[in-house]
Each structure stands twice: as C-alpha cells, then as structure tokens.
C-alpha positions as CSV (number, residue, x, y, z in Angstrom):
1,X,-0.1,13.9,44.3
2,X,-0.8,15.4,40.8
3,X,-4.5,16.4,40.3
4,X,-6.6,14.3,37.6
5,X,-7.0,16.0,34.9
6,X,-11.0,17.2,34.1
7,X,-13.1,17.4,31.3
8,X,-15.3,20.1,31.3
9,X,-18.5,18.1,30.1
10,X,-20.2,16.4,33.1
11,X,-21.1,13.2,31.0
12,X,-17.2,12.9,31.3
13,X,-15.8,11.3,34.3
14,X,-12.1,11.3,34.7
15,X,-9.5,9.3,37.4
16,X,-5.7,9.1,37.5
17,X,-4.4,6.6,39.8
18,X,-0.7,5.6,39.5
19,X,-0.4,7.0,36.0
20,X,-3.3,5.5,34.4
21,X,-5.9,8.0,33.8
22,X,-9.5,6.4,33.5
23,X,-11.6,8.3,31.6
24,X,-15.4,7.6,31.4
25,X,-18.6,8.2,29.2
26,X,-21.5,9.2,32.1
27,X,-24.6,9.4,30.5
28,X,-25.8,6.2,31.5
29,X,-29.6,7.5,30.9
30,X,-28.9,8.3,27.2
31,X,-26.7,5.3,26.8
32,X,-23.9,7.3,27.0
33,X,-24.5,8.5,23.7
34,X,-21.7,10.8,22.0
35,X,-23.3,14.8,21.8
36,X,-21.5,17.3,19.9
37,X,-20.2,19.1,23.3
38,X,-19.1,15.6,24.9
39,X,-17.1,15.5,21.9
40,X,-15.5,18.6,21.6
41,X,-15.0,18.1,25.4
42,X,-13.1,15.0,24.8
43,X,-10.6,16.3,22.1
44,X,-9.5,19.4,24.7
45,X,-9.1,16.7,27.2
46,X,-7.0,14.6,24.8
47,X,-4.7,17.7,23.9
48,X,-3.8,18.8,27.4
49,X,-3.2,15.3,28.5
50,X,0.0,15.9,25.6
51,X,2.0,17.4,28.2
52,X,0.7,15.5,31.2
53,X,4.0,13.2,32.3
54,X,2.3,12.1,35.1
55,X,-0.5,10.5,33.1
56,X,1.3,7.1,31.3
57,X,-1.7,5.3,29.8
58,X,-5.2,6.2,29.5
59,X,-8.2,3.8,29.9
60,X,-11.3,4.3,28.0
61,X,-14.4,3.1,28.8
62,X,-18.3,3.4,29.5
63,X,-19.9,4.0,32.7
64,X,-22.8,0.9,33.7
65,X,-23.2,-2.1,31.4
66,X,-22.5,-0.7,28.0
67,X,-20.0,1.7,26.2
68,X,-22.0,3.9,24.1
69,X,-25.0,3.6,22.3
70,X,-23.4,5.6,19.2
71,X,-24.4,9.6,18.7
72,X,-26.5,11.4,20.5
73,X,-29.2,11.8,17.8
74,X,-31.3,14.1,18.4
75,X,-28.4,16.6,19.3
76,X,-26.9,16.0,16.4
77,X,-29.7,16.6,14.4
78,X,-30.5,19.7,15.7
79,X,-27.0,20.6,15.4
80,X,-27.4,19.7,11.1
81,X,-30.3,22.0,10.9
82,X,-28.7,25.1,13.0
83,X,-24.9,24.7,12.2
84,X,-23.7,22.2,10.1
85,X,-20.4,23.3,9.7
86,X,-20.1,22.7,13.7
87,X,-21.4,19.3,13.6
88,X,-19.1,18.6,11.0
89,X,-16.2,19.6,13.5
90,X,-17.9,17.6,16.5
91,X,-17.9,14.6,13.6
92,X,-14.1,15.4,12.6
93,X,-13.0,14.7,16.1
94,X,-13.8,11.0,15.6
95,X,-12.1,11.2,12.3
96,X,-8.8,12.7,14.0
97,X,-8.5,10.6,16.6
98,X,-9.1,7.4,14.5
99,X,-7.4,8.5,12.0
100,X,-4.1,10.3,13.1
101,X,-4.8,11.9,16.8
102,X,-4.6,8.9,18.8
103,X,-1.5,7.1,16.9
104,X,0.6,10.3,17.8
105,X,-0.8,10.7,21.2
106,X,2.2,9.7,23.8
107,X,0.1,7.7,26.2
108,X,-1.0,4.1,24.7
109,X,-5.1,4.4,24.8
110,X,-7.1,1.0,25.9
111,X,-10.5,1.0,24.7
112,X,-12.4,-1.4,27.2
113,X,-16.1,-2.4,25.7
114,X,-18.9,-4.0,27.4
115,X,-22.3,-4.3,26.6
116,X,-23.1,-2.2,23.3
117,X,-20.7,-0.5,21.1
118,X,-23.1,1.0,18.2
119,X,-23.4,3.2,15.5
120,X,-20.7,5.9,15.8
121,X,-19.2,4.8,18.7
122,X,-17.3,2.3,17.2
123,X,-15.5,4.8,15.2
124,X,-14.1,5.9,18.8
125,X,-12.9,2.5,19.4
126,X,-10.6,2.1,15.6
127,X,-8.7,5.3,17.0
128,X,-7.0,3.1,20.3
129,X,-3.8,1.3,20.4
130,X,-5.7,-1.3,22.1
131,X,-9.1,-2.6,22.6
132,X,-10.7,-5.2,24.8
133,X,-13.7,-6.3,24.6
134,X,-16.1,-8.9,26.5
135,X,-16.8,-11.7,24.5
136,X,-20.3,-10.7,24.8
137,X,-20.0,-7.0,23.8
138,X,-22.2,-6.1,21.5
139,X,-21.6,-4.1,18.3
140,X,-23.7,-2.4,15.9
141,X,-23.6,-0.4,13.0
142,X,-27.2,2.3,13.2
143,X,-28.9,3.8,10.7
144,X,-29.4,7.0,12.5
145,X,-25.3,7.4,13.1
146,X,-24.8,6.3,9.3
147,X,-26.8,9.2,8.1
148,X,-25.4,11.6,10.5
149,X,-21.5,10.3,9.7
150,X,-22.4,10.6,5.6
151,X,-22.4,14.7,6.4
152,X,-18.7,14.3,7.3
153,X,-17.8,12.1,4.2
154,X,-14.2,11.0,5.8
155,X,-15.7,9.3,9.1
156,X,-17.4,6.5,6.6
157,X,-14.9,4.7,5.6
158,X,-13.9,1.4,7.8
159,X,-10.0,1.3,9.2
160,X,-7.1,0.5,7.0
161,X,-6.2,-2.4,8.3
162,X,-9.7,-4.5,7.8
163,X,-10.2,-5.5,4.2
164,X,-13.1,-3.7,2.8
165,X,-15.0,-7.0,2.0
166,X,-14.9,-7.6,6.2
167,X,-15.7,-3.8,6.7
168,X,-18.6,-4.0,4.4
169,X,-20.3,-7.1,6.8
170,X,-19.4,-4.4,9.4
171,X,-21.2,-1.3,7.7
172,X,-24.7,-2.7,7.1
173,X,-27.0,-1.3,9.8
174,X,-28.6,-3.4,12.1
175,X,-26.3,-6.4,12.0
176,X,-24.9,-7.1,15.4
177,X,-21.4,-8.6,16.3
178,X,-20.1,-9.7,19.6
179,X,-16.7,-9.1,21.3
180,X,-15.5,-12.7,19.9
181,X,-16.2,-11.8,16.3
182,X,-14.5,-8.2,16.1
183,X,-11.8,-10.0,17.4
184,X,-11.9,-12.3,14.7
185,X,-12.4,-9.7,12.1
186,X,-9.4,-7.3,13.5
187,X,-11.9,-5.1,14.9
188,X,-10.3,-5.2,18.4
189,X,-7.4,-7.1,20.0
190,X,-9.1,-9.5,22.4
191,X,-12.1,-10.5,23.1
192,X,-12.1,-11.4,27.1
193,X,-14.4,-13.1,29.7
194,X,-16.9,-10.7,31.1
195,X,-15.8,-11.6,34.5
196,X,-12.1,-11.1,33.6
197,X,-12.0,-8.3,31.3
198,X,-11.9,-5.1,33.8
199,X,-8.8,-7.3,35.0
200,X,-7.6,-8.0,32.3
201,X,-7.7,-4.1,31.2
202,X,-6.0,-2.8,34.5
203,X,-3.1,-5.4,34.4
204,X,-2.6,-4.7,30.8
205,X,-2.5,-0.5,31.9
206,X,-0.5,-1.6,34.9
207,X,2.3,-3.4,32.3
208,X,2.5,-0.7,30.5
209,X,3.0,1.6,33.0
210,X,6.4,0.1,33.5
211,X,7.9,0.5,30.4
212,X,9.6,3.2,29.3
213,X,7.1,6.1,28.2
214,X,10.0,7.2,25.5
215,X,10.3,3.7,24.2
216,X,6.3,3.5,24.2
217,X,5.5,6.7,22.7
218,X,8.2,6.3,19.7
219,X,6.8,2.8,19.2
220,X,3.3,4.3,18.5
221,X,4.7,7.1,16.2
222,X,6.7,4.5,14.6
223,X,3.5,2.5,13.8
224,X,1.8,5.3,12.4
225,X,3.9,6.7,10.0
226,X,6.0,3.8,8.1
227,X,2.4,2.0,6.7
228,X,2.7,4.9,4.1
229,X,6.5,4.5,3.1
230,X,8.6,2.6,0.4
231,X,10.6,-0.1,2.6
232,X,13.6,1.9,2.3
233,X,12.1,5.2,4.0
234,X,10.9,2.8,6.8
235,X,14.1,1.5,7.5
236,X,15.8,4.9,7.2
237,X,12.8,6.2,9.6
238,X,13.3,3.6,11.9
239,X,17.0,3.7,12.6
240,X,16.4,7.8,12.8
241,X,13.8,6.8,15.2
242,X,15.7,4.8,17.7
243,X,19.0,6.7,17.2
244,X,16.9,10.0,18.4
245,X,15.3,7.8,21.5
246,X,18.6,6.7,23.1
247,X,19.7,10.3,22.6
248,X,16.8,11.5,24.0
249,X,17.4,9.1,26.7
250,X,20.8,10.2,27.4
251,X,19.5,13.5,27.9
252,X,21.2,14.5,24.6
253,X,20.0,15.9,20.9
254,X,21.1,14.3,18.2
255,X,21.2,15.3,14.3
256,X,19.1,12.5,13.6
257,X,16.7,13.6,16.2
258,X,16.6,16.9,14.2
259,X,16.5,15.2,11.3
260,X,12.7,12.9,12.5
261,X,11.3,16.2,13.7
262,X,12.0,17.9,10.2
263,X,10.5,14.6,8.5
264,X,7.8,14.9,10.6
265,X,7.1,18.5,10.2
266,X,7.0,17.4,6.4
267,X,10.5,19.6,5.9
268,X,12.5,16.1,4.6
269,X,12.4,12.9,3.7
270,X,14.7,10.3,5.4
271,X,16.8,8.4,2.6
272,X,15.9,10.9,0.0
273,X,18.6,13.4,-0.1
274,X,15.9,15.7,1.0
C-alpha cells in the first residue's frame, strides 16, 4: 500500500485512502488559522503530490467545526516587521494556487467548508476545482487579513469569474455570507446540508476517482488556459488537446502533443503559424 504523503507542518494532517488524499488544517485552537510556515508547508505538499499517481483527487478541508479562521495574525505580523519580502512569498502561495497552481495541478482539489471560512482563507477556497459548502458555512471577509493581503497587492483582487459589483459585497469586512449565498454568488459550487455534506464530498471524490486521471487532468488544463484566447486559438487548443490525450493513451507521442507542450512552454501559438 503506497504511504500518504506528509506535510512537514504539524497543523497539517494528511490521509490517502483509495486515491483520495484528505488533507487537513489542525490548529483547531487557533481556528486553524493560515501561518506563514503552514503555508509554505502546504505549497511543498502540493508540488510533490505532482508526481504522486497513486493520489487521484485531493480533499481539502478543516479539522473540528470550521475551516479556517483566515491568517494567523499575529504571525504574520511579526513576519511584516522582520521580513517582509518572506511574508510576501507565504502570501504569494495563495495567489498561485488561486490563481494558476491549482488549475494545472493533475488531481481535481474539493474544497469542503463548514463552519467559518474568513478573511484570507477564502482566497484558499477560489484556487479549487470544486467547493462544497454547508448551507450554513459561514464566510467572512476581516479586517486584519485585508491589511495583511494589501502587502501582496495581487491576492486582493476577487476571482475572474464573479463580477466585480458581486465581489465588491464580498470584500467589505465584517459582512458575513452563508454556504447558500456563495453559491448563489458563484463563490462555490454547492451549498449542501450540514448532515449530508461530508457525504456528499466523499461520493463526489469517490466519482471522480473513476474516471480517467488523463481525461481529468487535460480537462482542468483545458479550463485554465482557453478563458484567455481568441475562439479560434481555443478551438485549435482544444483539438491539440484531445489529439495529444488519446495519443497519450495509446501509449504513443504525437506532433500535436509536442506541439501543446511547446504552447504551453510559451514557445508557439496554436493556429498562428507560430
């Protein structure tokens, strides 16, 4: 049986049990608040788990009866004062993995939320392919996290597929949402009975499981790269994609398969003569 992988931060709890790989914030006495260390610990986990084909989806979650309660202030803080530039890399993790990381990471990530989601913690959660949420989850935007984000100036803004007039309701600190209204808002994907949602989380992890990881892993590369393309560079990139995954399949290579990694490597550009 293939050993889970470990984090080396002890407020990170980890178990892989038939290819889903649970991975939990344990701090329940500081609200399992986000420090600078849990963070970095967290993006070395996420980067080994790369070439893990024994882990097929990852679950994320809280440990007790909420996720987090954002940052872990008052590291942070001290962090500013002694060595900004390293906050601002603990901070840039979020960014990455919101922003890029996560989309390119080959197992699908489910966020699962209960109880509160605050401050900067939320910014973990707009990185997942998937969240789920109780419909009684609460989230919260904190003054505290918002100063701390503003000394990393990209982990502001909201996600790019939430207008800004919905983010802006989402931005002012304070002002609490439940699991039903980030739904609403595109926040999440579903909001779910308390008493059904670790179900609901599994069975969805189970499903996925049994697809195929190539099929999965393309799909989520696939999603993260056409938003920013003219319609004919997304169709070019999308036929290039599937013509590499049944190569890939086959056990083969492909020239369009060369051609995808070059385009992703930023060497080309599918459909213009580059």
């Amino acid at each position: 049986m293939p050993d889970t992988p470990v984090a080396t931060h002890q407020a990170l709890h980890t178990q892989l049990t038939d290819g889903i790989l649970t991975i939990s914030l344990h701090a329940p006495t500081q609200g399992n608040a986000l420090s600078p260390d849990m963070l970095f610990s967290l993006d070395e986990l996420f980067k080994r788990l790369t070439w893990r084909e024994d882990v097929r989806v990852v679950v994320l979650r809280g440990t007790g009866t909420q996720f987090s309660s954002g940052l872990d202030v008052e590291d942070f803080s001290r962090l500013v004062s002694h060595d900004l530039p390293r906050a601002r890399a603990a901070l840039d993790c979020l960014h990455q993995w919101r922003s890029r990381l996560f989309k390119i990471q080959p197992q699908p990530i489910i966020g699962m939320v209960v109880g509160a989601c605050h401050g900067a913690a939320v910014k973990l959660m707009e990185g997942c392919d998937l969240v789920l949420a109780a419909e009684n989850a609460e989230f919260m935007p904190t003054a505290a996290d918002a100063a701390l984000l503003a000394s990393h100036p990209p982990c502001v803004p909201g996600p790019a597929w939430m207008q800004a007039s919905a983010w802006a309701d989402w931005a002012v600190p304070g002002l609490t949402f439940s699991g039903a209204q980030a739904e609403s808002n595109g926040l999440i994907t579903l909001a779910c009975s308390p008493d059904a949602l670790e179900t609901d989380v599994y069975d969805l992890a189970c499903s996925l499981v049994e697809k195929d990881p190539l099929a999965l892993q393309f799909t989520k590369e696939t999603v993260a790269h056409v938003d920013t393309m003219s319609w004919d560079a997304a169709v070019n990139f999308t036929a290039a994609k599937f013509a590499e995954l049944k190569s890939r399949q086959a056990g083969g290579a492909s020239a369009r398969a060369s051609g995808v990694q070059n385009f992703l490597a930023g060497k080309s550009k599918p459909g213009l003569g580059g």
